[in-house]
C-alpha positions as CSV (number, residue, x, y, z in Angstrom):
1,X,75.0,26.5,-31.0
2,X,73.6,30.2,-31.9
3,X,75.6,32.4,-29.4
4,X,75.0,35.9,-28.0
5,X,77.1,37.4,-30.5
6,X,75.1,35.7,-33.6
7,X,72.0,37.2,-32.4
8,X,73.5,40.7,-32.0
9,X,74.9,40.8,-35.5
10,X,71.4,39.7,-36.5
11,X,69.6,42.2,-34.4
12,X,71.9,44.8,-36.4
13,X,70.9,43.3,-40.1
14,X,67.7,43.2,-39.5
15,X,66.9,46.2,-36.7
16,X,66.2,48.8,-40.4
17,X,63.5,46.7,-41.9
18,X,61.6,45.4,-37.9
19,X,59.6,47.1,-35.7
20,X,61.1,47.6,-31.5
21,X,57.6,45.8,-30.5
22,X,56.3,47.2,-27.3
23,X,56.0,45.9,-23.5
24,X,53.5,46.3,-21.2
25,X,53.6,46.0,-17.5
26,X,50.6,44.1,-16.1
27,X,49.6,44.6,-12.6
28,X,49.2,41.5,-10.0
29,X,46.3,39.6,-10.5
30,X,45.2,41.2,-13.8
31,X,44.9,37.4,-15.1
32,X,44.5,35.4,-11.9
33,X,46.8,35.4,-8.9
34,X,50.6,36.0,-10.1
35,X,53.5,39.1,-9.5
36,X,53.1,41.8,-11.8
37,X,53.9,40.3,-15.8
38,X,56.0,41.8,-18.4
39,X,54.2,41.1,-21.8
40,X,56.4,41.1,-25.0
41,X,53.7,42.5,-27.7
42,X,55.4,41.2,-30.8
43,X,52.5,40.2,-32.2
44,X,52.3,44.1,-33.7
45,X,55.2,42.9,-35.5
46,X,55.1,43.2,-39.4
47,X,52.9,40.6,-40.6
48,X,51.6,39.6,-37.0
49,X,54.2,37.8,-35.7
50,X,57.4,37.2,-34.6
51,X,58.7,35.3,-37.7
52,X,59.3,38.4,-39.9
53,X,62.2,38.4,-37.8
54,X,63.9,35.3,-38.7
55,X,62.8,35.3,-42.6
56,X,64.3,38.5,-42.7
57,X,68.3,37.6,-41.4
58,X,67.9,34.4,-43.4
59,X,67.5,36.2,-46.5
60,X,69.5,39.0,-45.7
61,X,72.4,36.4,-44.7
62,X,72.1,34.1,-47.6
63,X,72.9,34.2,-51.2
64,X,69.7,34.0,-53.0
65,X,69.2,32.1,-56.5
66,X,67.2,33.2,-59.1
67,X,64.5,30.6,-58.3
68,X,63.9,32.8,-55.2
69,X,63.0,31.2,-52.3
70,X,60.3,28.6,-50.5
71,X,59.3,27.9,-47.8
72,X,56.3,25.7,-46.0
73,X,54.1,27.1,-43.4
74,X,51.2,26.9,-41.2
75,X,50.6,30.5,-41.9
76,X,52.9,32.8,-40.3
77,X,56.4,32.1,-41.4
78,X,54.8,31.7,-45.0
79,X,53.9,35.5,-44.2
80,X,57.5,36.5,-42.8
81,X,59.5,34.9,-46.1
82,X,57.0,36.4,-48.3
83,X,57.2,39.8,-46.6
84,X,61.3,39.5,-46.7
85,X,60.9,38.6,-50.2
86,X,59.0,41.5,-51.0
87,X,61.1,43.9,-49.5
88,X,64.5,42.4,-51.3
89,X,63.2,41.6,-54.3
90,X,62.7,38.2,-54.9
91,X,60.2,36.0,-56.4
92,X,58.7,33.4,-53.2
93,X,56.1,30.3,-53.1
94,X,54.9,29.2,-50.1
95,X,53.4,26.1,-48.8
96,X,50.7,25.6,-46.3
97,X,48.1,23.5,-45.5
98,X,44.6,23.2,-45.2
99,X,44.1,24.0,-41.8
100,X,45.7,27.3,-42.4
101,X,43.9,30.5,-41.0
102,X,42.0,32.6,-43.6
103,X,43.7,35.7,-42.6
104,X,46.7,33.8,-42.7
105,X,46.4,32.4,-46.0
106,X,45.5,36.9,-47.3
107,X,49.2,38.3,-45.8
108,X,50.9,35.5,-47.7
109,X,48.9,36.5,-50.6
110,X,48.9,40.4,-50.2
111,X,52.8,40.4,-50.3
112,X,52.5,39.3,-53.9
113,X,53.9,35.3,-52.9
114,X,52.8,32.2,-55.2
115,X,50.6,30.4,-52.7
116,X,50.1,26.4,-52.9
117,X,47.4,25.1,-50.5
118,X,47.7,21.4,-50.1
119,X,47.3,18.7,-47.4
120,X,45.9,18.2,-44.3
121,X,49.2,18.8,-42.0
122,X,52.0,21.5,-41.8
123,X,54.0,18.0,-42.6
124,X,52.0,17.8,-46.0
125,X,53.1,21.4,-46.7
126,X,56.9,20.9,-46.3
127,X,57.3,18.0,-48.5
128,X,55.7,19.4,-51.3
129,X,58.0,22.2,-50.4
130,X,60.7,20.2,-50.3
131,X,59.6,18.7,-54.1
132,X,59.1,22.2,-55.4
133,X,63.0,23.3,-54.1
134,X,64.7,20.0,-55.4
135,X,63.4,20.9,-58.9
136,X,63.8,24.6,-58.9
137,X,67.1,25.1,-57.3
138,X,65.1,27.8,-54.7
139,X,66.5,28.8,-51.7
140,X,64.3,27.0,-48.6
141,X,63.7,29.1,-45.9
142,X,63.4,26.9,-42.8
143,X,60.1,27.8,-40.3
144,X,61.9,27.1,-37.6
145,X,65.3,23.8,-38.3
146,X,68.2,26.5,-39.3
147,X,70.6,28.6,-37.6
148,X,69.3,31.7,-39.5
149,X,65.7,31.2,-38.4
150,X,67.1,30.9,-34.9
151,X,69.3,33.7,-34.6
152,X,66.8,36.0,-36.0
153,X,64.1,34.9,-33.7
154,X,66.7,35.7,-30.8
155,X,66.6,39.2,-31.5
156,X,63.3,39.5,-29.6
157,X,65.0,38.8,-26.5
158,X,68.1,41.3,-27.0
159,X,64.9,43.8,-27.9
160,X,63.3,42.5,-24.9
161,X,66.5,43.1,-22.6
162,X,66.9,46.7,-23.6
163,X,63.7,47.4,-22.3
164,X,63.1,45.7,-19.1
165,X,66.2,44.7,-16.9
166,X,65.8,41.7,-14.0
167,X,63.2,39.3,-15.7
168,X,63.4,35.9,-13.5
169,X,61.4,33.8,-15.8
170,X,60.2,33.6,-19.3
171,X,57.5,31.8,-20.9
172,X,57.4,31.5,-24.7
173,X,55.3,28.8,-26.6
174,X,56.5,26.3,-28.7
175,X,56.1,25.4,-32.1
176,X,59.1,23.4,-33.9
177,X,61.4,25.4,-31.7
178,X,62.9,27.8,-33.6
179,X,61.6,31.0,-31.4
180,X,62.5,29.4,-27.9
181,X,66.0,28.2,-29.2
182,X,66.6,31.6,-29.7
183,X,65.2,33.1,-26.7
184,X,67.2,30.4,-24.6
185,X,70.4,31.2,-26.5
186,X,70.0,35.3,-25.4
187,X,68.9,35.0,-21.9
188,X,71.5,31.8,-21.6
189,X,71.8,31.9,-17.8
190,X,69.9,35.2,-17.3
191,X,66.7,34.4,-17.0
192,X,65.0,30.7,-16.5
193,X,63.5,30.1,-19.9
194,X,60.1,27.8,-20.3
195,X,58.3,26.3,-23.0
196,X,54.2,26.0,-23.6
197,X,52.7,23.4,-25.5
198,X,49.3,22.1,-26.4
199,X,48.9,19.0,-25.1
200,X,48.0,17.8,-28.1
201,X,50.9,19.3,-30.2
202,X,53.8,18.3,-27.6
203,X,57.1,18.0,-29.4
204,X,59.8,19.6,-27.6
205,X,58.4,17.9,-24.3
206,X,58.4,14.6,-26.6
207,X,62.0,15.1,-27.5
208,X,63.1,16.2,-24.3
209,X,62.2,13.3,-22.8
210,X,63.0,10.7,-25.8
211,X,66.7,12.3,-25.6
212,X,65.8,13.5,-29.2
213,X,63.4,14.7,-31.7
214,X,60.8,12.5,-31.9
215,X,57.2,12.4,-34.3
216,X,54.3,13.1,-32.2
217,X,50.6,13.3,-33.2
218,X,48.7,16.8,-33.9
219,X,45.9,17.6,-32.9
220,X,44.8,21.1,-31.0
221,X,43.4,24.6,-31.6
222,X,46.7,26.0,-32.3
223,X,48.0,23.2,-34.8
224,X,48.1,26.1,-37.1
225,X,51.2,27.9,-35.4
226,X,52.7,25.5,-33.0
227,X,51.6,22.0,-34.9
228,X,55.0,20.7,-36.0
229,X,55.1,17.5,-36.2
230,X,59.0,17.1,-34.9
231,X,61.0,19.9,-33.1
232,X,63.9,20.6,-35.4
233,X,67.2,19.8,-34.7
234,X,69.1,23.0,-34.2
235,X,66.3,23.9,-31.5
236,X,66.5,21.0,-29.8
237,X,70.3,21.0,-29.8
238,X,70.0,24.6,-27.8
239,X,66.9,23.8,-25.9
240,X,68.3,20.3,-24.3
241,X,71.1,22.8,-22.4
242,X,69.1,26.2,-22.4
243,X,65.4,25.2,-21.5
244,X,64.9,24.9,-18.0
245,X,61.0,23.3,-18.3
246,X,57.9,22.6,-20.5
247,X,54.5,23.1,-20.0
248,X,51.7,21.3,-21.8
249,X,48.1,22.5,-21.9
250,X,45.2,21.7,-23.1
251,X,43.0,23.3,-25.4
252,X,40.6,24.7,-23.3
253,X,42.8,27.1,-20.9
254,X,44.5,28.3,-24.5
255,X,40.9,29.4,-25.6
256,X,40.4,30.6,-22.0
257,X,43.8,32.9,-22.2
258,X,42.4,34.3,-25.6
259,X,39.3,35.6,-23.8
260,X,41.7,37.0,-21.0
261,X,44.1,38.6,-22.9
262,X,40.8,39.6,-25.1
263,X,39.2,41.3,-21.7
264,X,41.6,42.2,-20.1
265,X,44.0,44.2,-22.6
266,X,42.0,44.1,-25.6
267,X,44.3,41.9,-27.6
268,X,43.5,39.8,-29.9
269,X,45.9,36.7,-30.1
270,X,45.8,34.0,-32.0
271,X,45.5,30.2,-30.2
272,X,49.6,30.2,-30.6
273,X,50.4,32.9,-29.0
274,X,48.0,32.7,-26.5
275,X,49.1,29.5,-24.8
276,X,52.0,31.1,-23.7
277,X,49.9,32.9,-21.2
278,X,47.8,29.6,-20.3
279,X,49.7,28.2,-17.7
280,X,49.2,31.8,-15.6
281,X,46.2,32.0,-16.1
282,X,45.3,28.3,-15.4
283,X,47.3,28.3,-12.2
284,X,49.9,25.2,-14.0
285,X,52.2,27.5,-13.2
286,X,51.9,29.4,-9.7
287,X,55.2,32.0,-9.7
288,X,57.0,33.1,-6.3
289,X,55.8,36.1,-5.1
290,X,59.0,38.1,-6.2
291,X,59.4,36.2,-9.3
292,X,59.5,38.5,-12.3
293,X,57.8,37.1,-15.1
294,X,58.1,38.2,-18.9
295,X,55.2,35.8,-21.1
296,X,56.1,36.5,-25.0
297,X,52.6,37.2,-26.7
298,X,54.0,36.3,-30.0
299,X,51.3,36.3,-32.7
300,X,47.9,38.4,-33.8
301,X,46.5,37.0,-37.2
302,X,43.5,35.1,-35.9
303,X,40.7,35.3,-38.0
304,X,37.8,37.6,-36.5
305,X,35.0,35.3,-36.9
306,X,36.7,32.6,-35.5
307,X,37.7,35.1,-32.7
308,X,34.3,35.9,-31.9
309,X,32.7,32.6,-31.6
310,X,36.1,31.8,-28.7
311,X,34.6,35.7,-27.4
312,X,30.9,34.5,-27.7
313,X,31.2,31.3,-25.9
């Protein structure tokens, strides 16, 4: 298990090299009828999302070879460990598939990483991956199945903490797991922690209720950030004792929160982060009317033309 302590050593490794992403206090009924929100804007995080957090204390924790490192991606964590291995030095190749996003696919290469498009699913990415590190010796860098990964993405919440005391209930959405584990492990018994899924990306739920990871089909706007195949098994280790729900939802009210938080705030989220806003904003989830509510808006690199046809239509 990752504990509070883990998280703040992490926080200190990596606090030089992040940004302290804002919050910003929405008023009741800015996106339908809920208590006033606390929005976690880590999507103005270096590279866009939250996962320069946990490429950065895995490589800062690790010893790394000279092979450098690896990693497989739908977009974003490719970004992060190419970022990290910018900044300490190290040669990286990274792994995505072809349903990665175009602006995606131009941070991973404008950080000066080897990029290897190939396959249809972020499942096809990782074994190739997986190939490319059992012949090279280099150092894999886990999107979201390793301790490091989730410690690192824990120091959102300790951020997250220092800046707004009391939250009741957080909602974060899920990909492989790797960013909720490490929320949970923060807030612990602090705050009631939720997952969102697609419903047509729904592997924590899956796991939850097979009493492990389990495969499950992939299929939704957001494949390309929260399209894992099978939540890992350090996530789902912490999430089994630390997540108190999931919420699934289908494609439509994630494209619907983009055009909200697009209207309403002017920010442009990718299908990922969006969803974590879905179930407010679709009424799946109906809060008390005391209930403070902190949503983790946890990614930006949407392409703009894709953008503007969700905006047009």
């Amino acid at each position: 298990m990752v504990s509070q302590n883990d998280i703040a050593a992490a926080h200190q490794r990596i606090a030089p090299h992040i940004r302290r992403t804002p919050v910003i206090e929405i008023e009741s009924d800015a996106f339908g009828s809920h208590p006033p929100l606390s929005l976690k804007l880590e999507f103005m995080q270096h590279t866009g999302a939250f996962k320069a957090r946990g490429a950065l204390n895995s490589l800062l924790s690790r010893n790394i070879p000279k092979a450098g490192v690896a990693a497989a991606s739908g977009g974003n964590h490719g970004a992060a460990v190419a970022f990290a291995a910018q900044m300490v030095g190290v040669p990286a190749r990274i792994f995505v598939p072809e349903i990665s996003s175009p602006a995606k696919l131009a941070k991973i290469r404008g950080y000066g990483a080897d990029l290897v498009v190939e396959g249809p699913r972020y499942a096809d990415a990782l074994e190739r991956c997986e190939a490319f590190v059992a012949e090279t010796g280099a150092l894999s860098i886990h999107a979201y199945d390793s301790a490091e990964t989730v410690t690192g993405q824990g120091t959102v919440a300790r951020e997250w903490t220092e800046q707004v005391s009391g939250l009741d209930t957080v909602l974060v959405a899920v990909g492989g797991g790797g960013l909720i584990a490490g929320v949970a492990a923060w807030f612990h018994d602090a705050a009631k922690v939720i997952g969102v899924e697609p419903e047509g990306a729904c592997g924590l739920a899956a796991a939850l209720s097979a009493g492990h990871p389990v495969d499950v089909e992939v299929h939704s706007v957001a494949a390309d950030s929260l399209g894992a195949r099978r939540v890992g098994k350090v996530p789902f280790e912490i999430a089994k004792q630390r997540v108190a729900d999931v919420l699934t939802v289908p494609d439509a009210d994630i494209i619907e929160s983009q055009r909200r938080l697009w209207r309403v705030l002017r920010v442009a989220a990718e299908p990922g982060a969006a969803a974590a806003i879905a179930p407010i904003v679709s009424g799946a989830y109906r809060p008390k009317p005391d209930e403070k509510i902190g949503i983790l808006i946890c990614g930006g690199n949407v392409d703009a033309k894709v953008l503007s046809d969700v905006l047009e239509n």
